[in-house]
N, C-alpha and C positions, 0 to 999 in steps of 0.2 A: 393574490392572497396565498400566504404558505399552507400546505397541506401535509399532511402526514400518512406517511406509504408504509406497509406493514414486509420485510424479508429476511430472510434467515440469516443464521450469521455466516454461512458460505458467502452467499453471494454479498453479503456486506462485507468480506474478508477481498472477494475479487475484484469489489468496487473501487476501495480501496487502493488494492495495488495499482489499477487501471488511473486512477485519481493523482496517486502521485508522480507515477506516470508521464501522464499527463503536465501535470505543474515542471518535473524538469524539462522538459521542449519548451513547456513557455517561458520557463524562468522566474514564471508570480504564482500566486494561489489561487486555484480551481476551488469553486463549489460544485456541493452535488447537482446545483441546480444544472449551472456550467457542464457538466460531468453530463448528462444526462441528455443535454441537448446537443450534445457532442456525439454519443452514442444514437439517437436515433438520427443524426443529420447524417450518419454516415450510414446507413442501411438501406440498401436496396427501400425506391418506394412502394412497391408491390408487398412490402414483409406484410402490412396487413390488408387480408384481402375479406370478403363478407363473409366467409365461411366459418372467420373464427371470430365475426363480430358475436357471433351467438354468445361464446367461452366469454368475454370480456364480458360482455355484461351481465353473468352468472358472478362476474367476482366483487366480492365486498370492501372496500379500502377504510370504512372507519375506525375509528381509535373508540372502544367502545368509554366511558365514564371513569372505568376500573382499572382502566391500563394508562392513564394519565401518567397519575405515577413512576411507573416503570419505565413509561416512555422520556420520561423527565429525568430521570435519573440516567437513561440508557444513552441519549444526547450529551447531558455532562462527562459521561465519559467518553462520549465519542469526541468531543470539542478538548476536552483534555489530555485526549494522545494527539489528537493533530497538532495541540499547543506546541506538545513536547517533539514533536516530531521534526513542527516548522513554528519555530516562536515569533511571534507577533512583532514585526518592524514598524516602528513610525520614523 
């Protein structure tokens, strides 16, 4: 089931890069999902250890009611530069 992850536009600015990245070694389209599992299959497996299980589970990931919206419109635009970037082949 998709989910919705809350980050800044830095690091949505490095994902990005890292993303397309990505796609020229393989030659097709990466998602973020792709992207993501790519990023922590390659990390040391010790990165998380119980000490900062505490930190994680202080942090909140929901999209409150209000930020629907925003969130909707901020997807259109992120799927509309990637169009323009890499357009849609059948």
């Amino acid at each position: 089931m998709p989910t919705t992850i809350q980050i800044d536009d830095e690091t949505k600015k490095k994902l990005f890069r890292i993303k397309l990245r990505l796609e020229e070694q393989k030659g097709e389209a990466v998602t973020y999902n792709d992207l993501i599992e790519y990023l922590i299959e390659s990390q040391p497996s010790n990165l998380i250890r119980k000490s900062n299980l505490q930190k994680f589970r202080s942090l909140k990931g929901i999209l409150l009611k209000s930020g629907k919206k925003t969130y909707l419109e901020e997807r259109r635009r992120d799927l509309d530069k990637e169009e323009n970037l890499a357009p849609f082949k059948e």
